[in-house]
VOGU-3710 file (C-alpha; in Angstrom, 3 decimals, decimal comma):
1> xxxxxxxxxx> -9,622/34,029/-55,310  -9,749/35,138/-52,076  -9,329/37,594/-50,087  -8,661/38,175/-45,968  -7,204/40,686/-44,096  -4,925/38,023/-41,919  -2,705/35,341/-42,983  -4,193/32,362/-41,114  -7,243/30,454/-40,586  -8,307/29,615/-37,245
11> xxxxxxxxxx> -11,732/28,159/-36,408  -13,120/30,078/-33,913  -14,454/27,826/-30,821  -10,893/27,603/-30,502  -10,311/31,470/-29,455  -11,263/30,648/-25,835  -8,825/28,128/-25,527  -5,727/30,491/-27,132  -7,175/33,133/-24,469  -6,881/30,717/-21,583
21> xxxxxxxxxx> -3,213/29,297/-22,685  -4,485/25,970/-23,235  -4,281/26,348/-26,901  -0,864/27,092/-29,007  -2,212/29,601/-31,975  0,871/28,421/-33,965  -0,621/24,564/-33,477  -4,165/25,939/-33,970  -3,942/27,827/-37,582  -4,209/27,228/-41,026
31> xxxxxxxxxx> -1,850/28,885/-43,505  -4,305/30,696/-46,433  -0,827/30,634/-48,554  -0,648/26,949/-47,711  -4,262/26,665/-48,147  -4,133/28,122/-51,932  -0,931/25,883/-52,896  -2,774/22,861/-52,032  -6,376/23,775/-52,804  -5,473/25,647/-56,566
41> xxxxxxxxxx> -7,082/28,820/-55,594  -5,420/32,090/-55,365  -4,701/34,292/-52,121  -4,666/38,159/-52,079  -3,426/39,187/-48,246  -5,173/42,825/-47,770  -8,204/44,108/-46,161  -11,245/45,022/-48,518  -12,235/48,591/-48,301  -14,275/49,520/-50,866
51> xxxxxxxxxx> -16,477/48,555/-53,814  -17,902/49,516/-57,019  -20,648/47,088/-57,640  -20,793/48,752/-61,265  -17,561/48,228/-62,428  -17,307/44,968/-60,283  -14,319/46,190/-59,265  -12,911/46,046/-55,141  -10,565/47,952/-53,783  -7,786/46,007/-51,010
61> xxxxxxxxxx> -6,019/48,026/-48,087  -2,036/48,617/-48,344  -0,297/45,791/-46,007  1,728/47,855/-43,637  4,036/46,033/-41,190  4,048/46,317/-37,860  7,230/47,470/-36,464  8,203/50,443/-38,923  4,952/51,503/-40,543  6,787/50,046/-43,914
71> xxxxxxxxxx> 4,795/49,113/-46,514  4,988/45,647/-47,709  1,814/45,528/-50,202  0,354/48,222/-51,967  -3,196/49,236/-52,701  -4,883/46,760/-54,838  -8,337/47,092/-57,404  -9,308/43,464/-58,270  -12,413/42,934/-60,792  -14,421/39,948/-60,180
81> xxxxxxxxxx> -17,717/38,139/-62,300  -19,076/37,018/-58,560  -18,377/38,557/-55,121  -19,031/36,401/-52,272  -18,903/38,718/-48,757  -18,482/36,599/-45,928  -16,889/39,323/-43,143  -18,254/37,722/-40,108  -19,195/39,544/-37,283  -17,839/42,003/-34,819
91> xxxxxxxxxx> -18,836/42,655/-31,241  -21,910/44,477/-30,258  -21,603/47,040/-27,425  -25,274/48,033/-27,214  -24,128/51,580/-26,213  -22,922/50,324/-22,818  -20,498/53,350/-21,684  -17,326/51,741/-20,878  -17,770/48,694/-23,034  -15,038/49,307/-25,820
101> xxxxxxxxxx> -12,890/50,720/-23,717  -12,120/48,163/-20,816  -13,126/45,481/-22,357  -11,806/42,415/-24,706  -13,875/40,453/-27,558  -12,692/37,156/-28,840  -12,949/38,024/-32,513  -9,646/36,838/-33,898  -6,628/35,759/-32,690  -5,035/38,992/-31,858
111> xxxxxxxxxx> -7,711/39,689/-28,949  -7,053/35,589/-27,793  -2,952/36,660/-27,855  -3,450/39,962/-26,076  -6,068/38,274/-23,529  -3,446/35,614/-22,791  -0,597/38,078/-22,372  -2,488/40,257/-20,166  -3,858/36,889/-17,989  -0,154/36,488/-17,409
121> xxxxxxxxxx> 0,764/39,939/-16,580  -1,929/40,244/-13,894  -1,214/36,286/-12,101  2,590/37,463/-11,936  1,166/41,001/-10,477  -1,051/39,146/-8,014  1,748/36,433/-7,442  4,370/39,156/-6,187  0,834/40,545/-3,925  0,599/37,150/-2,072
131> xxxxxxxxxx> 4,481/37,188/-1,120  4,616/40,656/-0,409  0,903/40,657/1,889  0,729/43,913/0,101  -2,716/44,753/-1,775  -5,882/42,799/-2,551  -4,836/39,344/-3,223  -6,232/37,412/-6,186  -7,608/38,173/-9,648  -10,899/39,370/-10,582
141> xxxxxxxxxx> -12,209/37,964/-14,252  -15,765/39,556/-15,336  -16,902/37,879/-18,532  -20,451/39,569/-19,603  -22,654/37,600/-22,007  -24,059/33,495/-21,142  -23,655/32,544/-24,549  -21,241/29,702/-25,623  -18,335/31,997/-26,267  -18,819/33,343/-22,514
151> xxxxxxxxxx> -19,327/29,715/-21,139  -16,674/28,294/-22,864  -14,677/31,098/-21,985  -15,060/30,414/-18,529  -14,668/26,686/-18,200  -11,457/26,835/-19,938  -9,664/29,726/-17,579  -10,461/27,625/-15,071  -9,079/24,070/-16,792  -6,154/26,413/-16,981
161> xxxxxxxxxx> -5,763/27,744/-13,639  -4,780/24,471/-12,555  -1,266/24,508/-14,002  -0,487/27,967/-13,081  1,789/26,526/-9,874  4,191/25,052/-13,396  4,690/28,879/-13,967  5,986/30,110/-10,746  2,734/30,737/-9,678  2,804/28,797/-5,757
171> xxxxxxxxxx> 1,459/31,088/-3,816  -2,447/31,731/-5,809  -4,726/29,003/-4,386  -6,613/28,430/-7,862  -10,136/28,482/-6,745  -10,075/31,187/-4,007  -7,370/33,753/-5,885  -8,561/33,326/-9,205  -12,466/34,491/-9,388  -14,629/34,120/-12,413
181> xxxxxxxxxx> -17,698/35,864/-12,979  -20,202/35,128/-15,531  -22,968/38,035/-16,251  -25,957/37,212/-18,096  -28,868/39,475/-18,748  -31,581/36,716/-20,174  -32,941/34,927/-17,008  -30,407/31,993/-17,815  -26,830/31,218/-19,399  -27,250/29,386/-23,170
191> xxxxxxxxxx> -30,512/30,831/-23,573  -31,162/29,846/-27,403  -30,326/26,301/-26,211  -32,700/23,846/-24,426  -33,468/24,357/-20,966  -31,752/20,909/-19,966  -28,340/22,108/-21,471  -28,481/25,307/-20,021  -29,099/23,456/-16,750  -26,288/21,196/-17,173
201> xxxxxxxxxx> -23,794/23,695/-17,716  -24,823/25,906/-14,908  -24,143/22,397/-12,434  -20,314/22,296/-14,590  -19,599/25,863/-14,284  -21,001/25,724/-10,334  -18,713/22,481/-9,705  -15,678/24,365/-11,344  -15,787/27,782/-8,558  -17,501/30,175/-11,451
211> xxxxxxxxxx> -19,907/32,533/-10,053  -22,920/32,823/-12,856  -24,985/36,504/-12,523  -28,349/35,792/-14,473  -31,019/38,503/-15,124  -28,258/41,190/-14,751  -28,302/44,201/-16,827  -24,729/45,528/-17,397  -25,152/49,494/-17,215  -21,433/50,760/-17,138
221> xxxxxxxxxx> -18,168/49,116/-17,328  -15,184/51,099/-15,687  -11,285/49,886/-15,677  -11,911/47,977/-12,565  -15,247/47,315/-12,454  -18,615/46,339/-13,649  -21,944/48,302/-12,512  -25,547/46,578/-12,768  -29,203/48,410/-13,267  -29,900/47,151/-9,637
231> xxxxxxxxxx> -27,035/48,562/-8,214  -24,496/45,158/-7,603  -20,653/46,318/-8,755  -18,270/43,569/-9,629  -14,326/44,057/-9,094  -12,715/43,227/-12,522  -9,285/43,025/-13,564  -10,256/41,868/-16,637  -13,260/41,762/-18,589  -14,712/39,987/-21,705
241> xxxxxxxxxx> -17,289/41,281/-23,640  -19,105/38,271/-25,064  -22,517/39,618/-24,949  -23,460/40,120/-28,910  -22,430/40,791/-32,617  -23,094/42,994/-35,281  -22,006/43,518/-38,748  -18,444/45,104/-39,031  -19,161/48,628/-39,853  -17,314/49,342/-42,566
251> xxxxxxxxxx> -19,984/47,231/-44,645  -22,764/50,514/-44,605  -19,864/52,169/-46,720  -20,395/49,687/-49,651  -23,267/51,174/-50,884  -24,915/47,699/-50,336  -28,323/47,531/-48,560  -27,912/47,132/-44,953  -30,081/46,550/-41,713  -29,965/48,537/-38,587
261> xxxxxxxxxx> -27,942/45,663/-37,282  -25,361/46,364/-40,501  -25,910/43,086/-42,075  -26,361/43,363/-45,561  -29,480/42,631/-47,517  -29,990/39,107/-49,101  -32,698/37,382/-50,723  -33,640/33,367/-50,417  -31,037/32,750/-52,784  -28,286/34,844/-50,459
271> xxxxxxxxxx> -27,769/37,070/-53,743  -27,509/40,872/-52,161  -30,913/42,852/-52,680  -30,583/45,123/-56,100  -26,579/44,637/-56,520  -26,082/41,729/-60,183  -23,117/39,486/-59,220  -23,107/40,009/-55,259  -23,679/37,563/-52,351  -23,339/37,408/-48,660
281> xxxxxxxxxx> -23,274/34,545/-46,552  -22,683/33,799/-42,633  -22,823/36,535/-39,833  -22,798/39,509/-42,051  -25,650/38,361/-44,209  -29,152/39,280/-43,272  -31,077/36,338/-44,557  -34,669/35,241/-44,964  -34,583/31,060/-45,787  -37,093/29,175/-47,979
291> xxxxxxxxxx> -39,567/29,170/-45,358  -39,723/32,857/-44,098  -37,497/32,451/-41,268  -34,694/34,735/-40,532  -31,340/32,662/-40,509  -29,424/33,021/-37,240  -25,457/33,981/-36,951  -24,144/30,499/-36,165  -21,184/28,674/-37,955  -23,739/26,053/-39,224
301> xxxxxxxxxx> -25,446/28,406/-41,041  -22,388/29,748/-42,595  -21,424/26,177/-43,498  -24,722/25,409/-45,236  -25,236/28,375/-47,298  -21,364/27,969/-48,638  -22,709/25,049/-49,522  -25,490/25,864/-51,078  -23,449/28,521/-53,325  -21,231/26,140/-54,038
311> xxxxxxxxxx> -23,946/24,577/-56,055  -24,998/27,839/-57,465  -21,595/28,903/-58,797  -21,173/24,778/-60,163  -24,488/25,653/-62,632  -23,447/29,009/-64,070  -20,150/27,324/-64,676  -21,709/24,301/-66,450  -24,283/26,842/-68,031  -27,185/25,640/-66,330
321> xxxxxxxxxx> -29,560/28,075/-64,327  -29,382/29,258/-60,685  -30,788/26,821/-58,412  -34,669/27,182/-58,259  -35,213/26,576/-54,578  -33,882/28,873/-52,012  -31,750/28,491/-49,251  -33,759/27,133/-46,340  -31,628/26,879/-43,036  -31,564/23,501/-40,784
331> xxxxxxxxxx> -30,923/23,558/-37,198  -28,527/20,480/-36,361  -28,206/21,008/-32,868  -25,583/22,563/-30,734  -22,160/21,363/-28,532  -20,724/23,744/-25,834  -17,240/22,830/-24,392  -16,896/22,801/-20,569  -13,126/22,536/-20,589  -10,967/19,824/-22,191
341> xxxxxxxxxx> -13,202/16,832/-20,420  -16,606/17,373/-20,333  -19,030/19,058/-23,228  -22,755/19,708/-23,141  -25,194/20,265/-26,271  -28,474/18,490/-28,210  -28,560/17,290/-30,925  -31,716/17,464/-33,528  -33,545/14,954/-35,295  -34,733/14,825/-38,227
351> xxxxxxxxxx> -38,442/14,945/-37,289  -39,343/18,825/-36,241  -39,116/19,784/-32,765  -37,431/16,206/-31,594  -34,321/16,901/-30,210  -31,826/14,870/-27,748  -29,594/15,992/-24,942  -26,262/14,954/-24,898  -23,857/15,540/-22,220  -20,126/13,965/-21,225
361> xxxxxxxxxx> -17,379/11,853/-22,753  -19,748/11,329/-25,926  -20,725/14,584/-26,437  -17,069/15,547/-25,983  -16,153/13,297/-28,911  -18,905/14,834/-30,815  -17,126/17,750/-30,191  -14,058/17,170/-31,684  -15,344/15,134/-34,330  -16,850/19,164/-35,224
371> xxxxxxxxxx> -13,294/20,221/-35,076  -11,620/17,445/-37,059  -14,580/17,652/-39,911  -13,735/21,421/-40,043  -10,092/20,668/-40,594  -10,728/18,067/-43,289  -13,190/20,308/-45,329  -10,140/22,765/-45,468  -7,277/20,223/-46,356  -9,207/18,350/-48,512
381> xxxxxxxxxx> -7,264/15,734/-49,580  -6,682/12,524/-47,071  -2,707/13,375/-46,569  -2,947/16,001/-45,460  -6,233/15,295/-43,607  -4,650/12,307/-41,957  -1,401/14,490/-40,610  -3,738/17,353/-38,952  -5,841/14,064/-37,090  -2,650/12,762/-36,028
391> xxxxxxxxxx> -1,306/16,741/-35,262  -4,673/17,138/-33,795  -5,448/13,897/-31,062  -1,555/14,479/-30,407  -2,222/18,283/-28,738  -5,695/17,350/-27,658  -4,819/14,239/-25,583  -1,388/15,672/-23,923  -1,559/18,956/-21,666  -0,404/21,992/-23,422
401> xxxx> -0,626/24,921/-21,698  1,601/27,966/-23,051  1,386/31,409/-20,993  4,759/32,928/-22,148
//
């Protein structure tokens, strides 16, 4: 069974390019209905609010549509013999005053859709400016954290800017009236990553017109601006916050052991600390692997701990034990997408601390070969898997760009 608050599945690296307009959400997600009919699992549509680890018993939200506060579901209690939690993350504001308020996180496909609306609001705003010689002409885009999200971010507004003119949109010049700005506060953008990726996207970003801020401490974030610790202010009329994630909060009301970063509590064998029957995985999961390192909130660790329950759940089913070893993370390397043409990443090898840069069309196809493998793992079956490829090289090799 399971359980999510929304109705579709999107995979995330694809949230920049809804935001942009590059990206049709409708193309993009996965039906969980769909999903259940053709996997043989069961769907309950409801937020999780509560649970009673004693009773093994969780309590789901009321569904409540949009328009006239009807109610289409009601409360739900659902008993379970294993709980897997895997919530994700949210974003992390680190108390910067401002932050919440004036600013949008890419966490699901709402913020993408209300990013993209708002994108088009403000071009036909600064459209009507140019014609008019009234005002500041132009748009102002702040997007605060170097991470992929942020990169990606950036790289694709700008892949999109160059269709704007098939809007109405004649009078921006792309590069001069639409300004991107990147802030970073580590002393360079994709600072997990090796310093030759880092360096290669810098030279992308820097070829496509997007100012990159490194070193730079956001201190306050106002509705049309962005303040620094040494004093710089940026101009924003809009701003992404893509600077860090935390546990979504409503996890600390669980009665589940928690971190100070709201992750809950795992051992090596991602069973929850003290709590029979309960396990965490991805994001939300504070987790110390096989070999005493803490496991770090990226999608491949996700995908190898579901994994590695998968076996775990397979043995109590057959009646054999848990699995003996624990869950030990591996580090396959990373891809960051630099619009629809170019990607940048490393890749590593199987020997530690060997590791190989990769960079242009074949990293690109690497890319998408990510994407594709994700869709297959979902659909399963090769039908199905064969109509999403064919779905999926259709959108991705024709230009689809939808602002409206």
């Amino acid at each position: 069974m399971l359980v999510d608050s929304r109705l579709y599945h999107v995979w995330k690296p694809s949230l920049h390019e809804v935001a942009a307009g590059t990206l049709d959400i409708h193309q993009e997600g996965l039906s969980y209905q769909m999903l259940a009919h053709d996997r043989g699992f069961t769907f309950v549509y409801g937020e999780m609010t509560a649970l009673d680890a004693g009773a093994k018993r969780l309590t789901v939200a009321p569904v409540i549509a949009g328009g006239d506060g009807e109610e289409v579901l009601p409360e739900r209690a659902i008993e379970y013999g294993s709980l897997v939690i895997s919530v994700g993350s949210t974003s992390n504001y680190f108390g910067v005053p401002g932050a919440r308020e004036n600013t949008i996180s890419l966490n699901a496909t709402e913020d993408a859709e209300r990013f993209r609306l708002r994108l088009l609001r403000l071009l036909a705003q600064a459209e009507r400016d140019k014609e008019s010689g009234d005002g500041r002409s132009g748009l102002d885009i702040v997007i605060i954290g170097g991470g992929a999200t942020g990169v990606e971010l950036a790289a694709e507004l700008r892949e999109a800017s160059g269709v704007y003119a098939a809007y109405g949109f004649n009078k921006l010049q792309v590069k001069r009236d639409v300004r991107i700005t990147l802030l970073e506060g580590a002393p360079r953008i994709l600072a997990p990553l090796p310093e030759k990726v880092s360096g290669a996207a810098l030279r992308l970003l820097d070829q496509r017109a997007i100012r990159v801020v490194t070193d730079c401490r956001v201190t306050a974030i106002e509705k049309h601006q962005v303040s620094d610790n040494a004093g710089h202010v940026y101009p924003a009329d809009m701003c992404v916050w893509a600077a860090g994630i935390r546990a979504p909060e409503f996890l600390s009301s669980l009665g589940l052991p928690t971190n100070k970063g709201g992750q809950i509590e795992v051992d090596g064998h991602l069973a929850v600390k003290g709590v029979p029957g309960v396990y965490a995985l991805g994001d939300c999961a504070a987790c110390i692997d096989g070999k005493g390192k803490p496991v770090p909130p990226r999608a491949q660790a996700a995908h190898q701990q579901a994994d590695y329950l998968v076996k775990t759940f397979m043995n109590m089913a057959s009646g054999y034990p848990p699995q003996k070893h624990p869950y030990v993370y591996r580090d396959y390397g990373s891809l960051v997408s630099i619009g629809h043409q170019t990607t940048v990443g490393s890749l590593m090898g199987s020997l530690r601390g060997v590791s190989w840069f990769v960079e242009g069309f074949m990293a690109r196809m690497m890319y998408l070969s990510l994407h594709l493998m994700h869709h297959k793992a979902i659909l399963g079956s090769v039908r199905t898997g064969t109509m999403a490829l064919a779905r999926f090289l259709i959108r991705r090799t024709t230009p689809l760009v939808k602002l409206h």
